[in-house]
Kinemage of the C-alpha trace (Angstrom):
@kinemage 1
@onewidth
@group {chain A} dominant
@subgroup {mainchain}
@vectorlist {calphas} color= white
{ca unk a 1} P -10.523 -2.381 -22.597
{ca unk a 2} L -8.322 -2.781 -19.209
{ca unk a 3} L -5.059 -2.325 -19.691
{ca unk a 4} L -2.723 -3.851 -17.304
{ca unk a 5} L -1.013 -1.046 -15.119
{ca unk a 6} L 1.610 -3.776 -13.847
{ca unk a 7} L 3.893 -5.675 -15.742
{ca unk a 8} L 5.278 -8.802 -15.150
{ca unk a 9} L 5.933 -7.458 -11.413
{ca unk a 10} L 7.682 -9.877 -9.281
{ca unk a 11} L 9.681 -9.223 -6.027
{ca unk a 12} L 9.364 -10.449 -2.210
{ca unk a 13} L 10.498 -9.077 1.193
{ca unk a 14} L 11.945 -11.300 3.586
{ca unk a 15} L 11.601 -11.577 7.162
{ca unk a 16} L 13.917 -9.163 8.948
{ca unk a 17} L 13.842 -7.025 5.476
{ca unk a 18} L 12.786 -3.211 4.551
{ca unk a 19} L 12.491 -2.945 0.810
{ca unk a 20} L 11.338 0.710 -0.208
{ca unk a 21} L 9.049 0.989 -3.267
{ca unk a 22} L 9.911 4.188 -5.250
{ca unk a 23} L 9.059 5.863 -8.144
{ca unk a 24} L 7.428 8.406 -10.047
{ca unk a 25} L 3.864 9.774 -9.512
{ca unk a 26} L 1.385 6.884 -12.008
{ca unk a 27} L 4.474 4.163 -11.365
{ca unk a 28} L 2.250 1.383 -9.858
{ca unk a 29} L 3.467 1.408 -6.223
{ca unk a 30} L 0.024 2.283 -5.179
{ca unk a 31} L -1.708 -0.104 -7.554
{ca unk a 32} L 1.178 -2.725 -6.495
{ca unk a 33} L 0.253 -2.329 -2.741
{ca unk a 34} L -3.456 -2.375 -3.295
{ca unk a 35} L -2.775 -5.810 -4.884
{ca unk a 36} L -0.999 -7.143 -2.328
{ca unk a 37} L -4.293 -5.840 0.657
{ca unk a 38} L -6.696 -7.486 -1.633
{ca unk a 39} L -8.141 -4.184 -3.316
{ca unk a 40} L -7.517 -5.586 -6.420
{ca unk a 41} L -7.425 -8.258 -8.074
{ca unk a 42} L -4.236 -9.340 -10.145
{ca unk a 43} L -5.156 -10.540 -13.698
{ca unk a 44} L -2.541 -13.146 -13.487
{ca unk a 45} L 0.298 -14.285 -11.482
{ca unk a 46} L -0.188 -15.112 -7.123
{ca unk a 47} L 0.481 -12.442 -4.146
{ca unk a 48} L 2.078 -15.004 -1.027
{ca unk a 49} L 2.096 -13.667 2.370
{ca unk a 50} L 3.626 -16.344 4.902
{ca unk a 51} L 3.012 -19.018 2.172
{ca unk a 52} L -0.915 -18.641 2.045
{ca unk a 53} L -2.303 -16.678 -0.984
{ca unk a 54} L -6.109 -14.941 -0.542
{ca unk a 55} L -8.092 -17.621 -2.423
{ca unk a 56} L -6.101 -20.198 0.415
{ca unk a 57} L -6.775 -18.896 3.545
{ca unk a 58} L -8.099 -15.161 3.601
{ca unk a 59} L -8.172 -14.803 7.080
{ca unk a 60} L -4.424 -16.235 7.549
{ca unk a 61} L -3.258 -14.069 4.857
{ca unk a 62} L -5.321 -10.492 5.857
{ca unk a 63} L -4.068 -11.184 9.433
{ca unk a 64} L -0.347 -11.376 8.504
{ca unk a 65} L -0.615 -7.714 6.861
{ca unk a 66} L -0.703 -3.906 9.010
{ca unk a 67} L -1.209 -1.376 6.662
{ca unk a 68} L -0.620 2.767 6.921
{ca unk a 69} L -1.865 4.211 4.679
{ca unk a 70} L -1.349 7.863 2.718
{ca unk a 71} L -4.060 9.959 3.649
{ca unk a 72} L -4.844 9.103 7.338
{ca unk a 73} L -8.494 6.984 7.734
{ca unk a 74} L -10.062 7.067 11.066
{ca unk a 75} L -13.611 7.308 12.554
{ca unk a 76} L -14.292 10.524 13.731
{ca unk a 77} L -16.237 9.803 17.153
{ca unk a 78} L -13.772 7.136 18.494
{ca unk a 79} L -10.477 8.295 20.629
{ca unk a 80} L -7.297 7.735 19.964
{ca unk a 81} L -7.167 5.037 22.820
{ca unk a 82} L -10.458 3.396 20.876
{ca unk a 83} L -8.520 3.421 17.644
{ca unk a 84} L -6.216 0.933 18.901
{ca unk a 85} L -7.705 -1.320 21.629
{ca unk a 86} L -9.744 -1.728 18.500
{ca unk a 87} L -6.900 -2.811 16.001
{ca unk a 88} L -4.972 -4.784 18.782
{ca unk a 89} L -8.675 -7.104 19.433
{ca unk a 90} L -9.042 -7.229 15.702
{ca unk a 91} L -5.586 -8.929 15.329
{ca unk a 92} L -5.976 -11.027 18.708
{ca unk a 93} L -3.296 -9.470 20.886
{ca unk a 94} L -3.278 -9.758 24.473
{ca unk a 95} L -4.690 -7.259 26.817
{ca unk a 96} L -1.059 -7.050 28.287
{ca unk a 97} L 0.609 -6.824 25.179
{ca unk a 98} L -1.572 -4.218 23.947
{ca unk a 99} L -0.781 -2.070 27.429
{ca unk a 100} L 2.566 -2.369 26.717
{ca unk a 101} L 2.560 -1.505 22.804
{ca unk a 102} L 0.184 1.391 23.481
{ca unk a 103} L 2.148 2.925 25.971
{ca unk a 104} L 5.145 2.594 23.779
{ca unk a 105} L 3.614 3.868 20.943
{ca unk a 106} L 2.117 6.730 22.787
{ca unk a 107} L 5.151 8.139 24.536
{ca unk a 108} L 6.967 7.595 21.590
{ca unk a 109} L 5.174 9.598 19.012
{ca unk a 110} L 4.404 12.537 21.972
{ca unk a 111} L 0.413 11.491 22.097
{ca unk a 112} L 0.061 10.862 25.473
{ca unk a 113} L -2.382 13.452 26.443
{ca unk a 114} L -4.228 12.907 23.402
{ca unk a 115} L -4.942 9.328 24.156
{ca unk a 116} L -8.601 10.208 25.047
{ca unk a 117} L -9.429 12.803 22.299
{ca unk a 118} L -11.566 12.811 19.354
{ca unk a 119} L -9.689 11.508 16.220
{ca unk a 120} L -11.730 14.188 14.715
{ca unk a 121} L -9.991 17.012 17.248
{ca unk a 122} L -6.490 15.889 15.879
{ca unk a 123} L -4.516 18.007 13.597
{ca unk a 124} L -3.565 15.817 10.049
{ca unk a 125} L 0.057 15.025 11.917
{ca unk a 126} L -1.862 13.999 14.517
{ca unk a 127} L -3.952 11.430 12.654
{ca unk a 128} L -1.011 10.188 10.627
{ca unk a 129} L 0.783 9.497 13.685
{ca unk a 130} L -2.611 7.221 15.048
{ca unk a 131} L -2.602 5.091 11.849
{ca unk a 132} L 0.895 4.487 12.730
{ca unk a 133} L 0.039 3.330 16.105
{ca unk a 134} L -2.718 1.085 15.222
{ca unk a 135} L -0.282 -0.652 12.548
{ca unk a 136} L 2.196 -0.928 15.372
{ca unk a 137} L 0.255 -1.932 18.484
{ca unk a 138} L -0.401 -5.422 16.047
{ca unk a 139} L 2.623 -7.343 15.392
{ca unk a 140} L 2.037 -8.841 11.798
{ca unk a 141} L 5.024 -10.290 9.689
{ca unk a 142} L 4.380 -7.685 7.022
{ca unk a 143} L 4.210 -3.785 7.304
{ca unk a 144} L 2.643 -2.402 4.147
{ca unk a 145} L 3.598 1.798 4.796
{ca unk a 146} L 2.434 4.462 2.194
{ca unk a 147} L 4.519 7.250 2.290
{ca unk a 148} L 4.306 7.850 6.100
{ca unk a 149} L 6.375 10.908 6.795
{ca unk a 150} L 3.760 13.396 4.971
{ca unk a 151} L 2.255 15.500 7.813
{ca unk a 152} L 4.891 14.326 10.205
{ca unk a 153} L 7.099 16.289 12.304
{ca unk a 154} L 10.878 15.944 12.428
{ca unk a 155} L 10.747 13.923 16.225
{ca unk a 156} L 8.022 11.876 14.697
{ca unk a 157} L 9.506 11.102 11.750
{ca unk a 158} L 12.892 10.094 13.310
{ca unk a 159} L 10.864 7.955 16.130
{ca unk a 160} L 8.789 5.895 12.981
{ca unk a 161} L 12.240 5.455 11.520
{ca unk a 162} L 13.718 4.159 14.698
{ca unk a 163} L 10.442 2.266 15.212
{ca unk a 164} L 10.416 0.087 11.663
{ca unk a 165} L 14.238 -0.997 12.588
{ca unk a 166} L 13.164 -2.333 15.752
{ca unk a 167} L 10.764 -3.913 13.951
{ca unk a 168} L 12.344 -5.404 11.159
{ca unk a 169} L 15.206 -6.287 14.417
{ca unk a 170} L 12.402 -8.500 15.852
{ca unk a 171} L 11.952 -10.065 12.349
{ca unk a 172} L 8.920 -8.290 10.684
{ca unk a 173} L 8.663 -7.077 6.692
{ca unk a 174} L 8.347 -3.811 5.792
{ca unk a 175} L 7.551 -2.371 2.171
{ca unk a 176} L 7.595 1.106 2.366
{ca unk a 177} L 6.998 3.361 -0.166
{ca unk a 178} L 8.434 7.028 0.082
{ca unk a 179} L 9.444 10.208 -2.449
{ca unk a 180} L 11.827 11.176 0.280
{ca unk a 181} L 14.669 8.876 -1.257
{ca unk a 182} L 16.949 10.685 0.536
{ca unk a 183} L 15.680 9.914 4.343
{ca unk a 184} L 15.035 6.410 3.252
{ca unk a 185} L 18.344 5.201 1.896
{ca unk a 186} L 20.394 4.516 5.012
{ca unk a 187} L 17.006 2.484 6.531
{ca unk a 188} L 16.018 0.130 3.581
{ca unk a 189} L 18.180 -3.011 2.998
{ca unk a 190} L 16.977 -3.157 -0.566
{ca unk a 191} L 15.119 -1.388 -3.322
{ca unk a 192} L 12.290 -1.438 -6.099
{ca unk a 193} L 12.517 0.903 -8.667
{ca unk a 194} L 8.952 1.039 -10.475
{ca unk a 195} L 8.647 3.361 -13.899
{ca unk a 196} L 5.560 2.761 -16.124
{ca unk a 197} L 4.643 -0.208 -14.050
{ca unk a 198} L 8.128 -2.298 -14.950
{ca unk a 199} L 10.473 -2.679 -12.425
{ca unk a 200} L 13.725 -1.026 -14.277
{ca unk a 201} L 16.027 -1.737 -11.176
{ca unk a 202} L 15.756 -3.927 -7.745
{ca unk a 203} L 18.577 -5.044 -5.369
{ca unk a 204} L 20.947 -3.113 -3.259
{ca unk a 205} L 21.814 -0.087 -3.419
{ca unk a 206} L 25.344 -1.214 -4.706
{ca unk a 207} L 23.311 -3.355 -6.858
{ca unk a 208} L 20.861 -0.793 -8.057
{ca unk a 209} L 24.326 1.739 -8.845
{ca unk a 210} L 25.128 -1.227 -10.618
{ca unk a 211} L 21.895 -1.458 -12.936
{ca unk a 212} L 22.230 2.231 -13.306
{ca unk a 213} L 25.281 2.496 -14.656
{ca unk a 214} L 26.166 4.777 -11.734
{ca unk a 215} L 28.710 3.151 -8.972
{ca unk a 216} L 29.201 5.267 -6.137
{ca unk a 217} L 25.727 7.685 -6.391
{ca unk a 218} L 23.011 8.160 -3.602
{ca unk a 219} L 20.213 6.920 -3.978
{ca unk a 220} L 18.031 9.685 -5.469
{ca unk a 221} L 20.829 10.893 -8.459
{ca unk a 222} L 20.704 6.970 -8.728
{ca unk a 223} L 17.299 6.981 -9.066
{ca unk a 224} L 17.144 10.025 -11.573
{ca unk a 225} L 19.437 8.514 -13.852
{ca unk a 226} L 17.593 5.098 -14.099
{ca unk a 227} L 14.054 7.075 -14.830
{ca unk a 228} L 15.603 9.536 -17.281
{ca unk a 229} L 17.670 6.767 -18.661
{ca unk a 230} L 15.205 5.744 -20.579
{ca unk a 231} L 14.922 2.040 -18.563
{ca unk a 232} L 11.234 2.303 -18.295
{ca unk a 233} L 10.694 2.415 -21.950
Protein backbone atom coordinates (compact mmCIF):
# COMPACT_ATOMS: atom_id res chain seq x y z
CA UNK A 1 0.00 0.00 0.00
CA UNK A 2 1.35 3.72 -0.90
CA UNK A 3 1.15 5.85 1.65
CA UNK A 4 1.00 9.44 0.91
CA UNK A 5 4.37 11.18 2.00
CA UNK A 6 2.57 14.72 1.53
CA UNK A 7 -0.27 15.98 3.19
CA UNK A 8 -2.65 18.29 2.18
CA UNK A 9 0.48 20.51 0.95
CA UNK A 10 -0.49 23.76 -0.44
CA UNK A 11 1.67 26.94 -0.87
CA UNK A 12 2.81 29.19 -4.00
CA UNK A 13 5.73 31.58 -4.72
CA UNK A 14 5.09 34.69 -6.36
CA UNK A 15 6.89 36.51 -8.90
CA UNK A 16 9.66 38.61 -7.38
CA UNK A 17 9.49 35.99 -4.26
CA UNK A 18 12.23 33.54 -2.50
CA UNK A 19 10.39 31.14 -0.26
CA UNK A 20 12.95 28.62 1.41
CA UNK A 21 11.69 25.05 2.00
CA UNK A 22 13.15 23.68 5.30
CA UNK A 23 13.00 20.91 7.36
CA UNK A 24 14.19 17.84 8.74
CA UNK A 25 15.95 14.98 6.85
CA UNK A 26 12.41 12.49 5.43
CA UNK A 27 10.24 16.04 5.65
CA UNK A 28 8.99 15.96 1.99
CA UNK A 29 10.92 18.94 0.53
CA UNK A 30 12.55 16.60 -1.83
CA UNK A 31 9.42 14.61 -2.62
CA UNK A 32 7.58 18.20 -2.74
CA UNK A 33 10.08 19.48 -5.42
CA UNK A 34 10.09 16.30 -7.42
CA UNK A 35 6.30 16.93 -7.69
CA UNK A 36 6.46 20.13 -8.79
CA UNK A 37 9.51 18.87 -12.04
CA UNK A 38 7.10 16.20 -12.94
CA UNK A 39 9.03 13.18 -11.20
CA UNK A 40 6.08 12.33 -9.59
CA UNK A 41 2.95 12.25 -9.82
CA UNK A 42 0.60 13.87 -7.09
CA UNK A 43 -2.28 11.51 -6.07
CA UNK A 44 -4.56 14.41 -5.83
CA UNK A 45 -4.66 18.07 -5.84
CA UNK A 46 -2.86 20.38 -9.21
CA UNK A 47 0.93 21.79 -9.32
CA UNK A 48 0.40 25.52 -11.48
CA UNK A 49 3.40 27.05 -12.91
CA UNK A 50 2.45 30.43 -14.80
CA UNK A 51 -1.21 29.20 -14.81
CA UNK A 52 -0.60 25.97 -17.00
CA UNK A 53 -0.54 22.63 -15.06
CA UNK A 54 1.50 19.42 -16.86
CA UNK A 55 -1.57 17.60 -18.24
CA UNK A 56 -2.30 21.49 -19.99
CA UNK A 57 0.58 22.34 -21.70
CA UNK A 58 3.82 20.26 -20.74
CA UNK A 59 6.06 22.05 -22.75
CA UNK A 60 4.78 25.64 -21.39
CA UNK A 61 4.96 24.41 -17.96
CA UNK A 62 8.66 22.33 -18.13
CA UNK A 63 9.96 25.51 -19.87
CA UNK A 64 8.94 27.93 -17.08
CA UNK A 65 11.07 25.74 -14.46
CA UNK A 66 15.42 25.78 -13.98
CA UNK A 67 16.24 23.34 -11.63
CA UNK A 68 19.75 22.74 -9.41
CA UNK A 69 19.81 20.10 -8.12
CA UNK A 70 21.68 18.35 -4.82
CA UNK A 71 24.19 16.16 -6.06
CA UNK A 72 25.61 17.87 -9.23
CA UNK A 73 24.43 15.87 -12.78
CA UNK A 74 26.50 16.50 -15.76
CA UNK A 75 27.86 14.51 -18.77
CA UNK A 76 31.24 13.71 -18.35
CA UNK A 77 32.73 14.33 -22.01
CA UNK A 78 31.05 17.76 -22.59
CA UNK A 79 32.88 21.18 -21.28
CA UNK A 80 31.75 23.44 -19.16
CA UNK A 81 31.10 25.92 -22.14
CA UNK A 82 28.97 22.75 -23.80
CA UNK A 83 27.01 22.43 -20.59
CA UNK A 84 25.44 25.65 -21.14
CA UNK A 85 25.24 26.67 -24.83
CA UNK A 86 23.35 23.45 -24.38
CA UNK A 87 20.80 24.57 -21.60
CA UNK A 88 20.54 28.20 -23.06
CA UNK A 89 19.34 26.36 -26.90
CA UNK A 90 17.19 24.02 -24.90
CA UNK A 91 15.25 26.99 -23.34
CA UNK A 92 15.44 29.18 -26.67
CA UNK A 93 17.68 32.03 -25.58
CA UNK A 94 19.44 34.14 -27.91
CA UNK A 95 22.94 33.64 -29.01
CA UNK A 96 23.59 37.22 -27.54
CA UNK A 97 21.89 36.71 -24.49
CA UNK A 98 23.56 33.57 -23.83
CA UNK A 99 27.20 35.51 -24.43
CA UNK A 100 26.24 37.80 -22.05
CA UNK A 101 24.77 35.35 -19.24
CA UNK A 102 27.76 33.05 -19.73
CA UNK A 103 30.23 35.52 -19.28
CA UNK A 104 28.45 36.72 -16.23
CA UNK A 105 28.07 33.57 -14.83
CA UNK A 106 31.60 32.61 -15.51
CA UNK A 107 33.45 35.54 -14.00
CA UNK A 108 31.18 35.46 -11.33
CA UNK A 109 31.57 32.04 -9.89
CA UNK A 110 35.72 32.25 -10.76
CA UNK A 111 35.30 29.53 -13.84
CA UNK A 112 36.70 31.33 -16.43
CA UNK A 113 39.61 29.23 -17.29
CA UNK A 114 37.64 26.25 -16.84
CA UNK A 115 35.17 27.15 -19.49
CA UNK A 116 36.74 24.56 -21.89
CA UNK A 117 37.43 21.62 -19.46
CA UNK A 118 36.00 18.31 -18.99
CA UNK A 119 33.00 18.39 -16.53
CA UNK A 120 34.57 15.19 -15.58
CA UNK A 121 38.14 17.14 -14.67
CA UNK A 122 36.12 19.41 -12.20
CA UNK A 123 36.41 19.05 -8.54
CA UNK A 124 32.54 18.43 -6.84
CA UNK A 125 32.58 22.52 -6.10
CA UNK A 126 33.37 22.79 -9.39
CA UNK A 127 30.41 20.86 -10.80
CA UNK A 128 27.97 22.37 -8.33
CA UNK A 129 28.94 25.68 -9.42
CA UNK A 130 28.14 24.46 -13.47
CA UNK A 131 24.60 23.29 -12.54
CA UNK A 132 24.26 26.68 -11.19
CA UNK A 133 25.27 28.24 -14.36
CA UNK A 134 23.18 26.25 -16.63
CA UNK A 135 20.03 27.15 -14.31
CA UNK A 136 21.14 30.73 -14.63
CA UNK A 137 22.23 31.26 -18.23
CA UNK A 138 18.05 30.40 -18.84
CA UNK A 139 15.82 32.93 -17.49
CA UNK A 140 12.64 30.90 -16.38
CA UNK A 141 9.98 32.45 -13.93
CA UNK A 142 10.71 29.70 -11.43
CA UNK A 143 14.10 28.60 -9.82
CA UNK A 144 13.63 25.21 -8.19
CA UNK A 145 17.37 25.10 -5.95
CA UNK A 146 18.23 21.97 -3.79
CA UNK A 147 20.38 22.84 -1.20
CA UNK A 148 23.02 24.63 -3.37
CA UNK A 149 25.73 25.74 -1.02
CA UNK A 150 27.02 21.97 -0.33
CA UNK A 151 30.48 21.79 -1.99
CA UNK A 152 30.59 25.51 -2.38
CA UNK A 153 33.17 27.84 -1.34
CA UNK A 154 32.60 30.94 0.78
CA UNK A 155 33.06 33.55 -2.61
CA UNK A 156 30.78 31.17 -4.37
CA UNK A 157 28.36 30.89 -2.01
CA UNK A 158 28.07 34.69 -1.35
CA UNK A 159 28.07 35.31 -5.38
CA UNK A 160 24.81 32.53 -5.74
CA UNK A 161 23.31 34.52 -2.91
CA UNK A 162 23.87 37.82 -4.56
CA UNK A 163 22.91 36.12 -7.84
CA UNK A 164 19.13 34.74 -6.74
CA UNK A 165 18.39 38.54 -5.45
CA UNK A 166 19.15 39.86 -8.70
CA UNK A 167 17.08 37.45 -9.86
CA UNK A 168 14.14 37.54 -7.89
CA UNK A 169 14.95 41.84 -8.53
CA UNK A 170 14.19 41.11 -12.23
CA UNK A 171 10.99 39.25 -11.13
CA UNK A 172 11.82 35.45 -11.13
CA UNK A 173 10.62 32.66 -8.26
CA UNK A 174 12.84 30.97 -6.32
CA UNK A 175 12.09 27.91 -3.90
CA UNK A 176 15.06 27.04 -2.30
CA UNK A 177 15.57 24.51 -0.03
CA UNK A 178 18.60 24.70 2.49
CA UNK A 179 19.72 23.14 6.22
CA UNK A 180 21.81 26.24 6.50
CA UNK A 181 18.79 28.25 8.10
CA UNK A 182 21.06 30.50 9.30
CA UNK A 183 22.67 31.88 5.80
CA UNK A 184 19.23 31.78 4.37
CA UNK A 185 17.16 33.93 6.67
CA UNK A 186 18.14 37.47 5.71
CA UNK A 187 17.63 36.28 1.68
CA UNK A 188 14.14 34.54 1.73
CA UNK A 189 11.02 36.80 1.91
CA UNK A 190 9.02 33.91 3.28
CA UNK A 191 9.13 30.41 4.66
CA UNK A 192 7.81 26.68 4.58
CA UNK A 193 8.29 24.74 7.43
CA UNK A 194 7.73 20.92 6.38
CA UNK A 195 7.77 18.09 9.41
CA UNK A 196 6.32 14.62 8.56
CA UNK A 197 5.12 15.93 5.28
CA UNK A 198 2.56 18.73 6.99
CA UNK A 199 3.43 22.08 6.72
CA UNK A 200 3.45 23.09 10.68
CA UNK A 201 4.38 26.82 9.87
CA UNK A 202 4.51 29.16 6.54
CA UNK A 203 4.64 33.01 6.30
CA UNK A 204 7.18 35.47 7.42
CA UNK A 205 9.51 35.18 9.53
CA UNK A 206 7.53 37.52 11.97
CA UNK A 207 4.76 35.36 10.98
CA UNK A 208 6.43 32.04 11.44
CA UNK A 209 7.76 33.56 15.31
CA UNK A 210 4.25 34.04 15.46
CA UNK A 211 3.07 30.30 14.75
CA UNK A 212 5.88 29.29 16.97
CA UNK A 213 5.05 30.82 19.83
CA UNK A 214 8.48 32.49 19.70
CA UNK A 215 8.44 36.48 18.80
CA UNK A 216 11.71 37.84 18.40
CA UNK A 217 13.90 34.30 17.56
CA UNK A 218 16.10 33.62 14.39
CA UNK A 219 15.13 31.59 12.27
CA UNK A 220 16.79 28.27 13.17
CA UNK A 221 15.86 28.41 17.33
CA UNK A 222 12.48 29.30 15.51
CA UNK A 223 12.63 26.46 13.60
CA UNK A 224 13.76 24.06 16.52
CA UNK A 225 11.02 25.00 18.61
CA UNK A 226 8.24 24.42 15.96
CA UNK A 227 9.80 20.69 15.16
CA UNK A 228 10.32 19.80 18.82
CA UNK A 229 7.07 21.43 19.61
CA UNK A 230 5.39 18.74 18.75
CA UNK A 231 3.48 20.72 15.54
CA UNK A 232 4.20 17.94 13.21
CA UNK A 233 2.31 15.44 15.16
Amino acid sequence: MNRPVLHDISFDVKPGEMVGLIGLNGAGKSTTMKHILGLMNSQKGEIRVQGHTRNENAEAYHSAIAFVPEAPLLYEEMTVREHLEFTARSYGVSREDYERRAAQLSSMFNMEEKMDSLSSHLSKGMRQKVMIMCAFVARPSLYIIDEPFLGLDPLGIRSLLDFMLELKAAGSSVLLSSHILSTIENYCDRFIVLHHGNIIAQGTLEEVAEQAGNPGLPLEELFYALIQGGNGG
